[in-house]
C-alpha positions as CSV (number, residue, x, y, z in Angstrom):
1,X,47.5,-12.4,-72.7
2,X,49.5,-13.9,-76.0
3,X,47.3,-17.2,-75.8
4,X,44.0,-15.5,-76.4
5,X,42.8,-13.3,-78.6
6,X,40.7,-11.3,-75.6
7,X,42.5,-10.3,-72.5
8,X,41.0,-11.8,-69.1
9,X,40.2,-9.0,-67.2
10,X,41.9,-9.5,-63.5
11,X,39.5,-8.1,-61.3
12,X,41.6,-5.3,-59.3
13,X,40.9,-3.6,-55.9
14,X,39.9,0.1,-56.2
15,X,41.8,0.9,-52.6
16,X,44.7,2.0,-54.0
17,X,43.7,5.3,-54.5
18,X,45.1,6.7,-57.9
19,X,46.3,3.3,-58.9
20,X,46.3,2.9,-62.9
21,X,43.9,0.3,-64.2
22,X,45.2,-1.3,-66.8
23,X,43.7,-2.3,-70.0
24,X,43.4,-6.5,-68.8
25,X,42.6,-5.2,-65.7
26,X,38.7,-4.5,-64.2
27,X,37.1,-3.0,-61.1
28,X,34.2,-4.7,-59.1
29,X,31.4,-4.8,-61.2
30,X,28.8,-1.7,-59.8
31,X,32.4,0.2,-60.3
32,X,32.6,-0.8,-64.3
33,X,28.9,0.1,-65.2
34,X,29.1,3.3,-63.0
35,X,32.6,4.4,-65.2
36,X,30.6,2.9,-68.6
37,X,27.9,5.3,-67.6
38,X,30.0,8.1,-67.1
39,X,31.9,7.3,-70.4
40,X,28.4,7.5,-72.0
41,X,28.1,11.2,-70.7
42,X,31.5,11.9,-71.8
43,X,30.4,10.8,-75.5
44,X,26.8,12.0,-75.6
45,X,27.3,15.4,-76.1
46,X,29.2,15.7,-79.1
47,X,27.4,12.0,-80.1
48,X,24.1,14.4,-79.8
49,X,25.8,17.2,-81.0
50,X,27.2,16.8,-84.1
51,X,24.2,14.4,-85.8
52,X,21.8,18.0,-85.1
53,X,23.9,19.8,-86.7
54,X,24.1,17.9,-89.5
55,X,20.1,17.2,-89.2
56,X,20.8,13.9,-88.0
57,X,18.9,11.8,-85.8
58,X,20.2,11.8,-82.2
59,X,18.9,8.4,-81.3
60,X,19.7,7.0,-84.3
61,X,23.3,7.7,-83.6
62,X,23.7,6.7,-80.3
63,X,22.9,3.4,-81.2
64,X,25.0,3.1,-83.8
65,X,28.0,4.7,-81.7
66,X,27.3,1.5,-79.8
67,X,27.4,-1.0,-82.6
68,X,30.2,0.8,-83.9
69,X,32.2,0.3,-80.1
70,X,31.6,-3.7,-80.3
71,X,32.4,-3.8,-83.7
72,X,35.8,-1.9,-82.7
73,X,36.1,-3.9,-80.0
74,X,35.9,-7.1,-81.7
75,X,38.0,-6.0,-84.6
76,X,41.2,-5.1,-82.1
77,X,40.8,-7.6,-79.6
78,X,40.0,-6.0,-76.5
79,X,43.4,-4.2,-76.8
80,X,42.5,-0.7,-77.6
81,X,40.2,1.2,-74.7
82,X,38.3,3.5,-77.1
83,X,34.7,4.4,-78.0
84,X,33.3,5.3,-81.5
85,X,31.7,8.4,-81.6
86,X,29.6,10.8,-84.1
87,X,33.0,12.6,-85.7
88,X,32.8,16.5,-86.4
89,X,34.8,15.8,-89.3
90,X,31.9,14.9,-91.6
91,X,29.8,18.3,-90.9
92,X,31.4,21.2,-92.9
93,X,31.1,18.7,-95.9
94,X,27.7,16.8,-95.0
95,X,26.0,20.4,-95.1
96,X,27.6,21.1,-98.2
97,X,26.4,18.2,-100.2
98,X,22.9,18.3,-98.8
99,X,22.5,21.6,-98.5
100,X,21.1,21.7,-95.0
101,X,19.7,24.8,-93.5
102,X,20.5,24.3,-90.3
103,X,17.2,23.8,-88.8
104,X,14.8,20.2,-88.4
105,X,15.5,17.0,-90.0
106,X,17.9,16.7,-93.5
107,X,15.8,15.5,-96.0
108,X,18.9,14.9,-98.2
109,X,20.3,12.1,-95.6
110,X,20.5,9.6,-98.0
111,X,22.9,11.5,-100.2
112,X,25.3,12.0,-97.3
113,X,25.0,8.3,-95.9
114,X,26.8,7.3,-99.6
115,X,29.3,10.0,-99.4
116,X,30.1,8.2,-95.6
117,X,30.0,4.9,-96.8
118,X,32.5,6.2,-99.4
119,X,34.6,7.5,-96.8
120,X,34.3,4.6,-94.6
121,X,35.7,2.1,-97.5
122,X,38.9,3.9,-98.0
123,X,39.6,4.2,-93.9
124,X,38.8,0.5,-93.8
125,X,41.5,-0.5,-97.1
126,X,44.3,2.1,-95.1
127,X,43.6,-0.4,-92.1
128,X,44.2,-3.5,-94.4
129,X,47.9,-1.7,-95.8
130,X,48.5,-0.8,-92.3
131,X,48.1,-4.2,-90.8
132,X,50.2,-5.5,-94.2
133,X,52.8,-3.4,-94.0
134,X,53.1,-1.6,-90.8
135,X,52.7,1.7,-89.7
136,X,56.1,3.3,-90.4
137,X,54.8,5.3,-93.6
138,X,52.0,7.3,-91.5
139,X,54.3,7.4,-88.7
140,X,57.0,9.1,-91.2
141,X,53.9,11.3,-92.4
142,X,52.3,11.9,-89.2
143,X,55.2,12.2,-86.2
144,X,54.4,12.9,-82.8
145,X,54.6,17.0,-83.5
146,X,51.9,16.6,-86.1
147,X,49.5,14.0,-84.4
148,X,49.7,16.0,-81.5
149,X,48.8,18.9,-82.6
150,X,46.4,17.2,-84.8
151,X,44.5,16.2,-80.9
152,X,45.0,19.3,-79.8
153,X,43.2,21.3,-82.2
154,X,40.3,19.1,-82.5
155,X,39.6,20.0,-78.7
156,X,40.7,23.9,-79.8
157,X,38.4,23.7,-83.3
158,X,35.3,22.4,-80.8
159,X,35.5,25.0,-78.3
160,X,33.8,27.6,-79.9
161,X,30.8,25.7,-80.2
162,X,31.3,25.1,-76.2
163,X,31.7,28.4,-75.5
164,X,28.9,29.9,-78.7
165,X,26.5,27.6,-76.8
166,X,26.2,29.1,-73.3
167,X,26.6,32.6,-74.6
168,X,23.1,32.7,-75.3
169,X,22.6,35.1,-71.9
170,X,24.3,36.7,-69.1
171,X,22.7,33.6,-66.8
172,X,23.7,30.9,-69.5
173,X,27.2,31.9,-69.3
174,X,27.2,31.9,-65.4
175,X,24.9,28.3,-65.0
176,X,28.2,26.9,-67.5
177,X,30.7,28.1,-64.8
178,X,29.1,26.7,-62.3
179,X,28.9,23.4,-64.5
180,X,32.7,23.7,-64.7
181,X,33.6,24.6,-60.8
182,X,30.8,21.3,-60.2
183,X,33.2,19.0,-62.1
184,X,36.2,21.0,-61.3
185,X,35.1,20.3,-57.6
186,X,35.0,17.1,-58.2
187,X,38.2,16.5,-59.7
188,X,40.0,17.9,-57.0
189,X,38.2,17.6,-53.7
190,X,36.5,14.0,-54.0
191,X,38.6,10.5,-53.0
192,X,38.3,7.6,-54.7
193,X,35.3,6.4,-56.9
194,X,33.2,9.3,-56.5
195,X,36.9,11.6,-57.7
196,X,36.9,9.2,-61.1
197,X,33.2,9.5,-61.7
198,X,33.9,13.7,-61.7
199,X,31.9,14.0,-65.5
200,X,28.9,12.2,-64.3
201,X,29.2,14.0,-60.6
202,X,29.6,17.3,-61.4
203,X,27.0,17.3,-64.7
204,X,24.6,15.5,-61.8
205,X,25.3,18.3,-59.8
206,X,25.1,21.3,-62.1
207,X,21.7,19.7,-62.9
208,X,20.4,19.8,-59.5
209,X,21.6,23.4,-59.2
210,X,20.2,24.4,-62.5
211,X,16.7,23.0,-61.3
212,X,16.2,24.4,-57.8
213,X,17.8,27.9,-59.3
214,X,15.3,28.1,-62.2
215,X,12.0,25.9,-61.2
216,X,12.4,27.0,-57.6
217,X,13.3,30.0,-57.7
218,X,12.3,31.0,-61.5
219,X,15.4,32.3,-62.6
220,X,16.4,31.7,-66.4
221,X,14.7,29.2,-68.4
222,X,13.0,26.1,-66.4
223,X,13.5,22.6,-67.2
224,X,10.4,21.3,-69.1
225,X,9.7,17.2,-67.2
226,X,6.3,17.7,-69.8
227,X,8.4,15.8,-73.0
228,X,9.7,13.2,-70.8
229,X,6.6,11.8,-69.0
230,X,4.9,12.2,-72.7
231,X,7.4,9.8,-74.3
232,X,7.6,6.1,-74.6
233,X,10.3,3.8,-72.9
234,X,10.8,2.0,-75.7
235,X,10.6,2.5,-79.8
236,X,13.1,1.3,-82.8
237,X,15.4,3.7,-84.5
238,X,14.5,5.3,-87.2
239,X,16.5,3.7,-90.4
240,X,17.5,5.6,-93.2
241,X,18.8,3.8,-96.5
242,X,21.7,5.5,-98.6
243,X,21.8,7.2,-102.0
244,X,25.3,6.4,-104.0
245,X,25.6,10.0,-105.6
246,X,29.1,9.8,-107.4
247,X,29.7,13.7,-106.2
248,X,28.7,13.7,-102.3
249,X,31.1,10.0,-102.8
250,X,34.0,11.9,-103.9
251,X,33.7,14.6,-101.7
252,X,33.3,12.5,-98.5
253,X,35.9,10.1,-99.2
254,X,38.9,12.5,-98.4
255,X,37.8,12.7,-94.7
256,X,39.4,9.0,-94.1
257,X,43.1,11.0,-93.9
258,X,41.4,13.0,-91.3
259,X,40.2,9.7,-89.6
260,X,43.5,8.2,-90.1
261,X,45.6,11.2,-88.3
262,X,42.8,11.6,-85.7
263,X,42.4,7.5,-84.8
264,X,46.7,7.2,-84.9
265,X,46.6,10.4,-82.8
266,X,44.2,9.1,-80.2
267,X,46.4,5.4,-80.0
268,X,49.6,7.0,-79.2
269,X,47.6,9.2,-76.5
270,X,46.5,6.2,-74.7
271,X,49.7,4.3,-75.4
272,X,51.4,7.3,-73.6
273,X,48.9,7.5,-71.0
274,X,49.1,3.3,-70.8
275,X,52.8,2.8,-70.8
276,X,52.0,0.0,-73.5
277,X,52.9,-0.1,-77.0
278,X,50.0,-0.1,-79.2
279,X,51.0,0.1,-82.5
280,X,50.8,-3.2,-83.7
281,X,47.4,-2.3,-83.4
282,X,46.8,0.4,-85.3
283,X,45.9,-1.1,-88.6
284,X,42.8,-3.2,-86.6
285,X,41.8,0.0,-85.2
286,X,41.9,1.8,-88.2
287,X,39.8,-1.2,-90.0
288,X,37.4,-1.4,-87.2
289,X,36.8,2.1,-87.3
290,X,36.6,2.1,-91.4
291,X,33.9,-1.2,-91.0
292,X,31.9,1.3,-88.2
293,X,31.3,4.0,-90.1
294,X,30.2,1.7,-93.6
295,X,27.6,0.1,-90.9
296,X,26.8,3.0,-89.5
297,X,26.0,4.7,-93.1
298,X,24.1,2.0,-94.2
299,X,22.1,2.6,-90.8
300,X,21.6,6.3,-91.6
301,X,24.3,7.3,-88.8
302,X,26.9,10.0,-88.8
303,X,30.4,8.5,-89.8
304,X,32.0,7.4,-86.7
305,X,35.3,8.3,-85.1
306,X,37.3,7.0,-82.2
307,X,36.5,9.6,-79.4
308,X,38.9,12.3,-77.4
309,X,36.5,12.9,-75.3
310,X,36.6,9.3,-73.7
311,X,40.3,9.6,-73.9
312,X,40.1,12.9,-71.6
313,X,37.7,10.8,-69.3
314,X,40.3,8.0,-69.1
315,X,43.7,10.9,-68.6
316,X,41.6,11.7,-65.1
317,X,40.5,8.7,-64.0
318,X,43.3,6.1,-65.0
319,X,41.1,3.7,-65.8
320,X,41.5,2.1,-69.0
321,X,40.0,-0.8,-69.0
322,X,38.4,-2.0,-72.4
323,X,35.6,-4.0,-70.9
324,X,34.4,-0.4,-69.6
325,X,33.8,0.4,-73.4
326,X,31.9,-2.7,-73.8
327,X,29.3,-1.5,-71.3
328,X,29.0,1.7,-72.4
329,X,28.5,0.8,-75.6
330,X,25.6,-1.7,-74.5
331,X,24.7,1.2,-72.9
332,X,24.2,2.9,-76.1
333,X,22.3,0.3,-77.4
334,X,19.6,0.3,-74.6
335,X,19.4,4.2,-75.1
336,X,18.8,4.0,-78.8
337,X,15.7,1.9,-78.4
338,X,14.1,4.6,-75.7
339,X,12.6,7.6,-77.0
340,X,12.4,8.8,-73.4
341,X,16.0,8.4,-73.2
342,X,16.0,11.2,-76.4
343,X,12.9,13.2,-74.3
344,X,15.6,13.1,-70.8
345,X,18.2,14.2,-73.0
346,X,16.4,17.4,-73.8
347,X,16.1,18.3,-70.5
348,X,19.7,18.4,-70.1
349,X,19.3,22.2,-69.8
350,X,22.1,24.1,-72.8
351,X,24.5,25.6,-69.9
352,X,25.1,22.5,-68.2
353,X,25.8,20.6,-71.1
354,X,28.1,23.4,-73.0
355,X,29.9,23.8,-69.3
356,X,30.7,20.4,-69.1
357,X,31.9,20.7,-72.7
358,X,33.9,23.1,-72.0
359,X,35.9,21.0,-69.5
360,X,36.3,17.8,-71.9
361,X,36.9,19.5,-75.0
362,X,39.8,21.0,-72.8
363,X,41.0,18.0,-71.8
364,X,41.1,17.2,-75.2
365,X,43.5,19.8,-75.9
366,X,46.0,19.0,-73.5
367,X,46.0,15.1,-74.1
368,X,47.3,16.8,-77.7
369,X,50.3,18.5,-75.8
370,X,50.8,15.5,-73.7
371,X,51.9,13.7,-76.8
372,X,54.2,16.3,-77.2
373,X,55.3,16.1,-73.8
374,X,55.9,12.2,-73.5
375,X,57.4,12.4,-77.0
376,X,59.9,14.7,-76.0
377,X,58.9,16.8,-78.8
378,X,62.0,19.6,-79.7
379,X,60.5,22.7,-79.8
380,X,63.4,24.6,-80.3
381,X,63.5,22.8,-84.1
382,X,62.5,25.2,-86.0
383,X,60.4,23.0,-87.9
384,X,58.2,21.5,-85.2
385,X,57.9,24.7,-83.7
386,X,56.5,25.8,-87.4
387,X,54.2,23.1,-88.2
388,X,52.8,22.9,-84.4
389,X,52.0,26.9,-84.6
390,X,50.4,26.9,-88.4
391,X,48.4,24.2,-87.3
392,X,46.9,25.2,-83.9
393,X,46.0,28.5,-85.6
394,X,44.6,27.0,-88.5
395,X,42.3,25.0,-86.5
396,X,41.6,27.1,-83.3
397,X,40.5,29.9,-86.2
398,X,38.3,27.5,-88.5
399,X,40.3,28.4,-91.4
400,X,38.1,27.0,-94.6
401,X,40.0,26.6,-97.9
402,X,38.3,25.0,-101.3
403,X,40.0,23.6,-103.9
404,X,37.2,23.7,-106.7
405,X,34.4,21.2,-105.2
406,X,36.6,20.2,-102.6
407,X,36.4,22.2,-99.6
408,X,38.0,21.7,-96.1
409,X,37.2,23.1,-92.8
410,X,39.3,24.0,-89.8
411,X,40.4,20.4,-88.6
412,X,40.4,19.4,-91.9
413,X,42.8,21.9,-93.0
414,X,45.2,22.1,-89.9
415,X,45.0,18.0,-90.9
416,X,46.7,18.4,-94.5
417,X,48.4,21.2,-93.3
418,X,50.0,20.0,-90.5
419,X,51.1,15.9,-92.9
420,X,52.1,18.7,-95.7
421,X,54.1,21.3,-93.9
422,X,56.2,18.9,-92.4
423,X,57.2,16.9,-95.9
424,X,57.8,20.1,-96.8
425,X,59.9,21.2,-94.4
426,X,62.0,18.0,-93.9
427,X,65.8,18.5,-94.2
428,X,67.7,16.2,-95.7
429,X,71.0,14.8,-93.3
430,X,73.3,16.6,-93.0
431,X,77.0,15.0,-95.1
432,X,80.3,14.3,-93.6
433,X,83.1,16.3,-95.8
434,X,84.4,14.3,-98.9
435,X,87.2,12.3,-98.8
């Protein structure tokens, strides 16, 4: 692997059941496209997510979460089994500075797209010291006990918007436990391929249920086939130039920290997960992910983030091999070019998809307490014990604090809080008597 800058992939068997499948390593070919697929699905619903809450369009940022994946990919050398996602990070400000009601398309895009650019700039020059100078000063910053918790309350913060989603009806909320007992199923009772393909089974599965339950038998709401067979296969994206507004600039530029801790938090999962040591990767990752998000704003995409959700995907399946990011993310790319892609999407009925959320943004929080775990991570120090409780409650509650025009939501603020507290709480050695 030194002499190149790409690994070469050895094609492993898949007989071993439960073997790990290393990051050089790749499964027969049917095998890689079927676990790209299912990575897509892992992705796509906070991908979808988190542009319509920002008034975003879907589509649009699917492709560029593809783009964004290569680019990555490239940038680290096929070293770093990750895909670039739409990050939640960006909404509580991107409503603020366009002032979106909630509702349709976000006529003030443009504003935000500058504000992301902004934001992707100053991730991409923290990549550049990183790769200079190491990664011993965020390290020092952001130790195991704070990027863990960091993980785990990005799966905690997104978990009301899991569980807010399928509470919509006494018959939403059962249809998302179903969804979770499908994949649950899954997980436990399947062997081999069909076991690591449990996202993709069991959404597949909870779909069929939700179908014959409600078409068949007209329960709950019924899927509507109308929008997809009225769609076209194929259409561009919709492009969407920025506006450089000084204010939304300064605003949005702060959220690279957030990146920074998220990105470094999501490396040492995998390395943990791995058994390999990939820091001297970090500053590529961090620059790849900085150059995604500037192509992605120019694009009129959401800023882009390295993605736990994949990560939970891979803690299941133990299968990390980078080339299956490369195939999702051409995945992507077909997807954004098929506006009955975006009409199939739709008919991905609310329950299904929030019970299926449900179980990855879980996974999410527990890859953060793995860190912990494989850390060795001393809970009975009073500090960790401190700055891992302050920040899962700031987080899991959504605790919003401004500072003037400057205003932080739940992740953000269990971010800073979590780098902060533990500066602040740092205890100088203890000294040996005097002579």
């Amino acid at each position: 692997m030194a002499d190149s800058y790409f690994p070469r992939w050895r094609p492993q068997s898949a007989a071993a059941e439960g073997r790990i499948v290393g990051t050089d390593e790749r499964l027969a070919w049917p095998q890689m496209f079927a676990m790209g697929v299912q990575h897509v699905v892992a992705m796509f619903g906070s991908t979808v997510l988190a542009p319509l809450l920002m008034g975003f369009d879907p589509n649009l940022c699917i492709f560029m979460s593809g783009i964004g994946t290569l680019l990555f990919f490239v940038l680290v050398g096929g070293r770093v089994p990750s895909y670039l996602g739409s990050s939640f990070a960006f909404i509580g400000l991107v409503i603020a500075v366009t002032g979106y009601g909630g509702h349709g398309p976000n006529l003030n895009i443009p504003v935000a797209l500058g504000g992301i650019i902004a934001c992707g700039v100053v991730y991409a020059i923290i990549g550049l010291i990183v790769s200079a100078v190491g990664t011993k000063w965020i390290e020092t910053l952001m130790p195991p006990v704070v990027t863990g918790a960091i993980v785990c309350v990005i799966g905690l913060n997104l978990a009301p918007i899991a569980v807010h989603g399928v509470s919509g009806s006494n018959f939403d909320s059962w249809m998302a436990l179903v969804t979770v007992l499908c994949v649950g199923a899954v997980a436990v009772f399947a062997r081999g391929m069909l076991q690591r393909l449990l996202i993709l089974v069991g959404l597949l599965m909870a779909y069929v249920i939700y179908a014959i339950v409600t078409n068949g038998l007209g329960m709950g709401k019924p899927i509507d086939f109308a929008i997809v067979a009225n769609a076209a296969w194929f259409g561009m994206p919709h492009f969407t130039a920025p506006v450089f507004n000084v204010q939304a600039m300064t605003l949005l530029a702060p959220i690279a920290v957030i990146l920074v801790a998220e990105n470094l938090g999501h490396i040492k999962a995998v390395s943990a997960m791995t058994g390999q040591n990939l820091d001297r990767y970090v500053g590529r990752a961090f620059l790849g992910d900085g150059l995604a998000t500037i192509v992605s704003g120019f694009a009129g995409g959401t800023g882009v983030t390295t993605y736990a959700e994949n990560i939970g995907v891979m803690a299941v399946t133990k299968i990390y091999s980078t080339l299956v990011f490369v195939i999702a993310a051409l995945i992507a790319l077909v997807l954004g070019f098929s506006p009955k892609f975006g009409a199939v999407i739709q008919t991905i009925p609310g329950p299904v998809l929030g019970g299926v959320s449900i179980v990855v943004f879980g996974l999410i929080a527990v890859t953060g307490a793995r860190i912990w775990v494989v850390n060795k991570v001393d809970f009975s120090d009073n500090r960790n014990l401190i700055v891992a409780a302050v920040t899962l409650v700031l987080g899991a509650g959504d605790f919003s604090l401004k500072l003037g025009g400057f205003g932080l939501g739940g992740i953000g603020t269990a971010t800073f809080g979590a780098i902060i507290l533990y500066a602040l709480l740092r205890r100088k050695p203890a000294q040996g008597p005097v002579a």
